[in-house]
N, C-alpha and C positions, 0 to 999 in steps of 0.2 A: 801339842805345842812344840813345834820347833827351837833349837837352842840355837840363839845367839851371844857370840861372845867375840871380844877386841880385848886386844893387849898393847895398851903404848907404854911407849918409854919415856919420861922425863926426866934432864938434868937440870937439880935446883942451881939456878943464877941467883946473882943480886938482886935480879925486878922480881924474883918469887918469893922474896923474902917477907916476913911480916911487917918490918920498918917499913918497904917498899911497898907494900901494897895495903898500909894503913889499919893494922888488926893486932899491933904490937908492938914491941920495942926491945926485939931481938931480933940476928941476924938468921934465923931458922925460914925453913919452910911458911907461908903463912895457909892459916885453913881456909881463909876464901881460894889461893889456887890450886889447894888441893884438891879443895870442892870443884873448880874449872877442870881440874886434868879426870877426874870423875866422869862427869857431864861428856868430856869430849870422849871418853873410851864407851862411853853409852848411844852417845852418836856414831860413832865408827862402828858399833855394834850389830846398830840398825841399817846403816848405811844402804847394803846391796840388798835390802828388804821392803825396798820405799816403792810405794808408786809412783810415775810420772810425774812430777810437780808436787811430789808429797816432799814431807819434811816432819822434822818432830818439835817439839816445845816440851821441855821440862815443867813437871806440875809438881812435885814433892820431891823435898831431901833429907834423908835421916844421915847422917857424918859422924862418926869421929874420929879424931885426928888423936893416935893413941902414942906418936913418938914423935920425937923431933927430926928432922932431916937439916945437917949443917950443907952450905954454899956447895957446889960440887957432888952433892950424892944425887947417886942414879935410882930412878926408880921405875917398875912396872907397874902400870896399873891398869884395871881388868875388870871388865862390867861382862856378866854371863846371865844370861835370862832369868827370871826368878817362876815369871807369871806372865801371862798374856791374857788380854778381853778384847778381842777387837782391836781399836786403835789402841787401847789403850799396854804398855809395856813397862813393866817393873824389872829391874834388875839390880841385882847383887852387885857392891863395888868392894873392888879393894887396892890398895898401894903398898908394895912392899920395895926397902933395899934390896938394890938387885946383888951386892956384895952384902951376905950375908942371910939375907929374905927375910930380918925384923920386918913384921908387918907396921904401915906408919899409920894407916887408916882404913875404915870400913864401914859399911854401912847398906843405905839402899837408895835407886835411884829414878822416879815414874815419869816416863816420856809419855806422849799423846803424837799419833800421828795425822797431820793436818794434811788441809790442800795450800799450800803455799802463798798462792795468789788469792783465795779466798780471806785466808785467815788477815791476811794484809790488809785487806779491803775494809775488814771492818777493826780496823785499829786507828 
């Protein structure tokens, strides 16, 4: 198995907030974009490993969101291979403050990789 691994950076704004993205009613992080900036570091992951017209789709998410992040914190977060079958790719996520490295969330996260125009076709 080959290891795959991405590291992005996000700074929480206002639209990534819980009030803003409908999962609360505080000005924090909310865990649906946590769960998003997850997902994208698992694509960025995969990215230079796709075939021609390939692509992934997310099948399974285990999360959680173990601290709060106020407006303005940075953070890294990092999807590194767990497991490979064929299409199918599992990997380990995490989010940490970059001041400081409090971990904010963790978990795991299973991509499928598809043919693009096929999968389309029959949606």
């Amino acid at each position: 198995m080959s290891e795959q691994q991405a590291t992005l950076t996000f700074t929480v704004t206002e639209s990534d907030t819980a009030i803003a993205v409908g999962s609360g009613s505080l000005p924090v992080l909310g865990t649906p974009r946590l769960l998003t900036w997850c997902e994208a570091a698992t694509c960025a992951a995969l990215e230079g490993s796709l075939p021609a017209g390939g692509t992934s789709v997310g099948t399974r998410i285990s999360l959680e969101h173990l601290a709060a992040s106020p407006v303005g914190a940075v953070l890294e977060v990092s999807a590194t291979t767990a497991y490979v079958d064929g299409r199918l790719h599992r990997f380990t996520v995490s989010a940490r403050h970059v001041d400081g490295g409090r971990v904010v969330g963790a978990g795991e996260v299973t991509r499928v990789v598809v043919d693009a125009e096929r999968f389309m076709s029959r949606v």
